[in-house]
N, C-alpha and C positions, 0 to 999 in steps of 0.2 A: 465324494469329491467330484465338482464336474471341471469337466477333460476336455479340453478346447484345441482346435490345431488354428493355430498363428502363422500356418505357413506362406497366407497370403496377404493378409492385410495390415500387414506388419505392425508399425508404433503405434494405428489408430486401435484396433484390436486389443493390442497391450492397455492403454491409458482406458478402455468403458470395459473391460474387463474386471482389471484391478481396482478400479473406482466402484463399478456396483460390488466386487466382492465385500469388500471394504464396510460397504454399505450397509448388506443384507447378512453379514457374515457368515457368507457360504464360500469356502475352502475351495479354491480352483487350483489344477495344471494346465499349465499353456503348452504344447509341445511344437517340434518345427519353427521357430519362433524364426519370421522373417528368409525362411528357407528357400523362398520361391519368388523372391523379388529378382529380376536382372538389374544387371549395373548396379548392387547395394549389397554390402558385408552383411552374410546372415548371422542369425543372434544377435543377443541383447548390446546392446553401446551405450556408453556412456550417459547422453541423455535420458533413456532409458529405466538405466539403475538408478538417476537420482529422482526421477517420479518414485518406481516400487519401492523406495528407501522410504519418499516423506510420506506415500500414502502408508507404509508400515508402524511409520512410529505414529502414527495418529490413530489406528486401530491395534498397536501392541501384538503385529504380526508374527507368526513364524515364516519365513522364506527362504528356501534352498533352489539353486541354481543361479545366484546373485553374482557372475562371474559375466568379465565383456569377453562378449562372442558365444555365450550361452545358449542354447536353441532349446532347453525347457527351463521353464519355471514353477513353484510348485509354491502358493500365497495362500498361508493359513492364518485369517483374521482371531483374534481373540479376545479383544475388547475395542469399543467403537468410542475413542474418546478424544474427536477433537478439540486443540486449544489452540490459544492465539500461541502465535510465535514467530520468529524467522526465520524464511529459509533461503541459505544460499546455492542456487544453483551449481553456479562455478561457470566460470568463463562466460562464454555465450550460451549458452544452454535458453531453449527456449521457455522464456515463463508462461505465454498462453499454451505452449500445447502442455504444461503443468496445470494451469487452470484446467484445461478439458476435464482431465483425470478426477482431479478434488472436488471440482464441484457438488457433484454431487452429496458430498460429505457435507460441506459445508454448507447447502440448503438445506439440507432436514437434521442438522447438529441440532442441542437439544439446550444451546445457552448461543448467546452471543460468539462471533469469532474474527479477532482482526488478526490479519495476516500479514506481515511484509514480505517479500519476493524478490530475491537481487537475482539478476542473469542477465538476457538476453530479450529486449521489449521488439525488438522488430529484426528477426531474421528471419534466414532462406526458409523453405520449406513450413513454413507456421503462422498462423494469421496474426498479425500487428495486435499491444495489445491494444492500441486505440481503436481494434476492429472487436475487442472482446468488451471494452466500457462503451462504446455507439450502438452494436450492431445486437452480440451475443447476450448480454446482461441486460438489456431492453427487452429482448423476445420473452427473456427468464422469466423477468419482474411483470411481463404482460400473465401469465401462469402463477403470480402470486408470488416469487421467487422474492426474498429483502437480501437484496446479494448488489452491491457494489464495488466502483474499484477507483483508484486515485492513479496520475502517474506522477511518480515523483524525481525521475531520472530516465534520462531515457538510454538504454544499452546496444551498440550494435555489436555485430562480428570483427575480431575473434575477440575482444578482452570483454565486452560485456560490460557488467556494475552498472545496468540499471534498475530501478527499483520501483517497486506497486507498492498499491495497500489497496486490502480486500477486507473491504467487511460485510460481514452476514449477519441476520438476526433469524430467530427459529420462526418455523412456519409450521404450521399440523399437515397440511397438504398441498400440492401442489394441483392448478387446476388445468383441465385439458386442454387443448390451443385448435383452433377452428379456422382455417384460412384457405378459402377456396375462392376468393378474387381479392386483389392487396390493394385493390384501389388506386384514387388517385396519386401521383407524387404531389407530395404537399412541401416539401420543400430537399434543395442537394447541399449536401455539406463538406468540405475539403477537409483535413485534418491534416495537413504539412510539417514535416520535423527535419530537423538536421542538428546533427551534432560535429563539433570540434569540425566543420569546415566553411568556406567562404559564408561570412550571413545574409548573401543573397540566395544562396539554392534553397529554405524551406519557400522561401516566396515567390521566385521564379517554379518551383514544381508548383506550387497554389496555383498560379496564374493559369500555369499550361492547364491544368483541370480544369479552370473556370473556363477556358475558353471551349476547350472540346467540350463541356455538359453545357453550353451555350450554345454553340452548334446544334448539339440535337435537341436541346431543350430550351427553344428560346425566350419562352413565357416563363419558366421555372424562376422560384424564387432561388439562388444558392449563396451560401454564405462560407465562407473562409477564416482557417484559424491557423497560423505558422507560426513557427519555435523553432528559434535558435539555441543552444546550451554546450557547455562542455559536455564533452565524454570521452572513456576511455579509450576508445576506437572511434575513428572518424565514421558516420554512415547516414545516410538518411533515407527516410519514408513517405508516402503520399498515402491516406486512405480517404475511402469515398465512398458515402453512403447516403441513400435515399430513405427517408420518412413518406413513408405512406399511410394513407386514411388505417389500412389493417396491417399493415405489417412493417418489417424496416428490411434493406438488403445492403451489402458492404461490398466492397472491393480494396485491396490495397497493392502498393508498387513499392520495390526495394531500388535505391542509388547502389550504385556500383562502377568500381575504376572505369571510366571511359565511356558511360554512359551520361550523356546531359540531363541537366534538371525538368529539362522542358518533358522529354520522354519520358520519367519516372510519374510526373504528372498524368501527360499525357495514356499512359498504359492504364495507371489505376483509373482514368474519368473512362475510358474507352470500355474496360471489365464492368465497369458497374451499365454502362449503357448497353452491352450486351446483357447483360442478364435481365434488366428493366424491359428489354425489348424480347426477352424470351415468356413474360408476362407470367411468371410466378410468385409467389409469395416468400419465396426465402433462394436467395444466392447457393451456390452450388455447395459452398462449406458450410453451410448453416443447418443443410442441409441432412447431413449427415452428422452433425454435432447436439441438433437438439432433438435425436430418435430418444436417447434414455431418459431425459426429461417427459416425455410424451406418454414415453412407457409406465413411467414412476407415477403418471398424474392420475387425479380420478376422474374416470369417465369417457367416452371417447372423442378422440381428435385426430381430425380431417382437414388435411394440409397440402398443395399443390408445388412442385417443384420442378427445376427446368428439367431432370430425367434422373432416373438411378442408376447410377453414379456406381463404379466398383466398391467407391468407401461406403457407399450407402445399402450395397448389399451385403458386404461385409459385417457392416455393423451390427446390420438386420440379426445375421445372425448369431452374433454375438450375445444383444442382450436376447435371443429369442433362448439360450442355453441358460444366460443367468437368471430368466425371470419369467413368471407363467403369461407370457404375452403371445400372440400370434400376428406380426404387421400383415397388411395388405397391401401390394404395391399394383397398380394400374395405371395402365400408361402414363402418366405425368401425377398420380395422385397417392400418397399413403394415406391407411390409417390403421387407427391401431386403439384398444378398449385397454389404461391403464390401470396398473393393479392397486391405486391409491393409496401409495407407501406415506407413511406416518412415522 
């Protein structure tokens, strides 16, 4: 069984832990889990427990330490057999940092898999999931990845009830990812939401984006898409992301009591202009989210990022227990020779 300490990198450690265990069906203990974060309840919480539940029943786990407030876990896979289905989160629960987790499963599943996802599509602490159909599932499918996603409601904090679809098709393998200059921007894109309030703020937060990625990018071609819709919690979103010759990069901004639309815009067009101007090939969360992809693919890939990042050497280590890889990090570059999982 391998023996992982969680004490530092909390949820994200948890979600490419569980997800390659899953995977590769090798039998982990997590210990310390979240033990050494300031300002944050250690052990496991509720978001948490409902990732290690649905990635359980898709590999027919045994799992002990399934309790909030848990500080080990102990995830014995026993059969790898994902299906379509639904799953509800419950409340706001984040659906993309759930997608983190499953992915994996769900590119190298061994038939088709449509997923629906009710929870929570753009809350604190997790990236939009209009940041995981633009930004995440682009870089995938550039790696051969048939993994798509729909939004079909959109959820904020605290009640949630909104809802995806994911679907995947089988692949043999996954191929390496090579990006050592991302090129031109070839075009900026807003992606603006709101729900159950005023149906001016998805448009006024668009504007405010168009005009700050205007400012710094005045030849740029940008284009804009805003939604209005009920939901069960009033909340809104801004995400923003550049298409480039090699690669794509995202940013996104949460509404919140007392903050203007213009600023929810304006924060996400500003994120992504900082990172565009730090002249890497993947945003700072991307960063660290498509290591086990990179790991799993065959052959090796050589990729530039604006710096490593705590989640990014956490991670490192993580899949560096779950899988015969060694990363290489230097000054601003990984790379890493995948083990061509099939």
């Amino acid at each position: 069984m391998i023996e992982i300490d969680g004490s530092i990198g909390g949820g994200q450690i948890l979600r490419t832990v569980i997800g390659l265990s899953a995977l590769t069906q090798e039998p982990v203990k997590i210990t310390n889990i979240r033990t050494n974060r300031p300002g944050t309840k250690p052990g496991l919480q509720p978001q948490h427990l409902t990732g290690v539940k649905t990635i359980g029943k898709f590999c027919d786990a045994f799992i002990s330490g399934m309790e909030q407030g848990s500080t080990m876990l102990q995830f014995t896979p026993r059969k790898l057999g994902a299906a379509s289905t639904k799953i509800d989160i419950g409340t706001a629960g984040s659906v993309a940092l759930l997608l983190q987790a499953i992915t994996p499963m769900l590119i190298f599943s061994k038939k088709p898999i449509s997923l629906e996802i009710i929870g929570g599509t753009e809350v604190n602490w997790s990236p939009t999931v209009q940041y995981y159909k633009n930004v995440a599932f682009p870089l995938l499918r550039s790696m051969g990845a048939q993994i798509d996603l729909e939004i079909l409601k959109h959820g904020y904090y605290p009640k949630g009830g909104g809802v995806i679809r994911v679907d995947s098709n089988p692949i043999k393998r996954l191929k390496p990812w090579n990006c050592m200059n991302r090129g031109e921007v070839k075009g900026l894109y807003i992606d603006s939401a709101c729900g159950s309030l005023p149906k001016d703020v998805a448009k006024r937060q668009g504007e405010s984006a168009i005009r700050t990625l205007q400012y710094h990018y005045p030849k740029a071609k940008i284009f804009m898409t805003f939604k209005n819709s009920e939901s069960l919690s009033p909340g809104s979103s801004c995400t923003c992301y550049a298409a480039c010759e090699n690669s794509i990069l995202g940013s996104s901004s949460l509404g919140e009591r007392g903050l203007k639309a213009e600023l929810v815009g304006q924060n996400a067009a500003e994120e992504l202009v900082h990172s565009l101007e730090r002249g890497a090939c993947l945003d700072k969360y991307m960063a660290d989210q498509i290591l086990p992809f990179l790991a799993l693919a065959r052959g090796e890939s050589n990729v530039s990022i604006e710096g490593a990042t705590d989640h990014v050497v956490t991670n490192i280590h993580a899949i560096e227990k779950m899988l015969p890889v060694k990363f290489k990090v230097r000054n601003k570059e990984i790379s890493v020779k995948g083990v061509g999982w099939e």
